[in-house]
N, C-alpha and C positions, 0 to 999 in steps of 0.2 A: 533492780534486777537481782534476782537471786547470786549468791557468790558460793562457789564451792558445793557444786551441786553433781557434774561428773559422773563422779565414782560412786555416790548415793541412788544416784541413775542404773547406773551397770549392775549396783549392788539389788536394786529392785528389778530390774528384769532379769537376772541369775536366779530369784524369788519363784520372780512368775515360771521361768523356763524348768524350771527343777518342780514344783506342785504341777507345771504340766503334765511332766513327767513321771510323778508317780499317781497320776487321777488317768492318763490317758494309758500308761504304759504299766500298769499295776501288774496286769496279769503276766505280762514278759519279765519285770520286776522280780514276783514272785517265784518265777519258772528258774530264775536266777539265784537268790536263795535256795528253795527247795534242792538248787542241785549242790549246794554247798557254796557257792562263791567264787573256790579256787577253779578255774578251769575253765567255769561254768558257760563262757560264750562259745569256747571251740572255733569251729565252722559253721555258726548259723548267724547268716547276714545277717536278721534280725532282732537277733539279742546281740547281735554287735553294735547295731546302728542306735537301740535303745542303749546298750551300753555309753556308748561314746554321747548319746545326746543329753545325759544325765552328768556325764563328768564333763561336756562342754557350760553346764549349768554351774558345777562346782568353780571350773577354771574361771570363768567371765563372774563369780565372787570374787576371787581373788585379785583378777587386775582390779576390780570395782575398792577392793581394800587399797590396793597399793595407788589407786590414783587420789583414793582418801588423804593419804599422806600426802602426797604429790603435790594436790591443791592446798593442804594447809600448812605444807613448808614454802611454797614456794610462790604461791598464791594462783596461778596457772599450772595447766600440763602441758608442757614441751609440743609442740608442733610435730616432733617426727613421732611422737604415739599418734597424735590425730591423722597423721596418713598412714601409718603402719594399721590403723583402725581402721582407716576407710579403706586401705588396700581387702582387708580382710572382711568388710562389711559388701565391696560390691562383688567378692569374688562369691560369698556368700546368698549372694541375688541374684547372682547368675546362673550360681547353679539350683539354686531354690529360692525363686522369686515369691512361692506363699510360704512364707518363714519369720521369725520372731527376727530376723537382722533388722527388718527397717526399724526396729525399736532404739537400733543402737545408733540411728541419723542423727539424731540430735544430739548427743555427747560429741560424736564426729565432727558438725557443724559447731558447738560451741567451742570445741578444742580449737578447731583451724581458726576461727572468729574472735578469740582471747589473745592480750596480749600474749606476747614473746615470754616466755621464760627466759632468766635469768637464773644459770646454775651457780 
């Protein structure tokens, strides 16, 4: 079995989630730019909800780093991330069951499924 695979996981669908992003969402991308950057969402739901799905692409990089580390200090991830994760993966299915979260089942199962961390 693969060891220390996690955060390499998260780090590959932050990948795909962000190229979705700018292949599906380009032209709102743009409309974003064009308007300079600073401001540029305002009150329009959907350069907000592209905004937000684009830095939800960046943030799930960053845990996918920080569980990087995690697995190779520690040799596991702590159990209360794999529920803090699955709290946040089903609450994500509920509200949109056609969505990249079931990607994130399995890091969730591997976390709860892996030994215990020792801090």
């Amino acid at each position: 079995m693969m060891k220390n695979w996690i955060g390499w996981w998260l780090i590959g669908v932050s990948v795909v989630h962000t190229l979705f992003a700018l292949v599906v969402f380009h032209e709102v991308l743009l409309s974003l730019v064009r308007s300079g950057l600073f401001d540029s969402v305002g009150n329009d739901a959907m350069r907000g909800a592209v905004a937000w799905f684009l830095l939800f692409g960046i943030a799930t990089f960053l845990a996918g780093q920080a569980m990087v580390v995690i697995e190779q200090r520690l040799g596991v991830i702590p159990r209360s991330l794999g529920f803090s994760l699955l709290v946040m993966v089903a609450l994500g299915l509920c509200l949109m069951p056609v969505s990249g979260f079931w990607l994130a089942i399995p890091p969730v199962v591997g976390i709860l499924r892996g030994k215990p961390a020792r801090a």
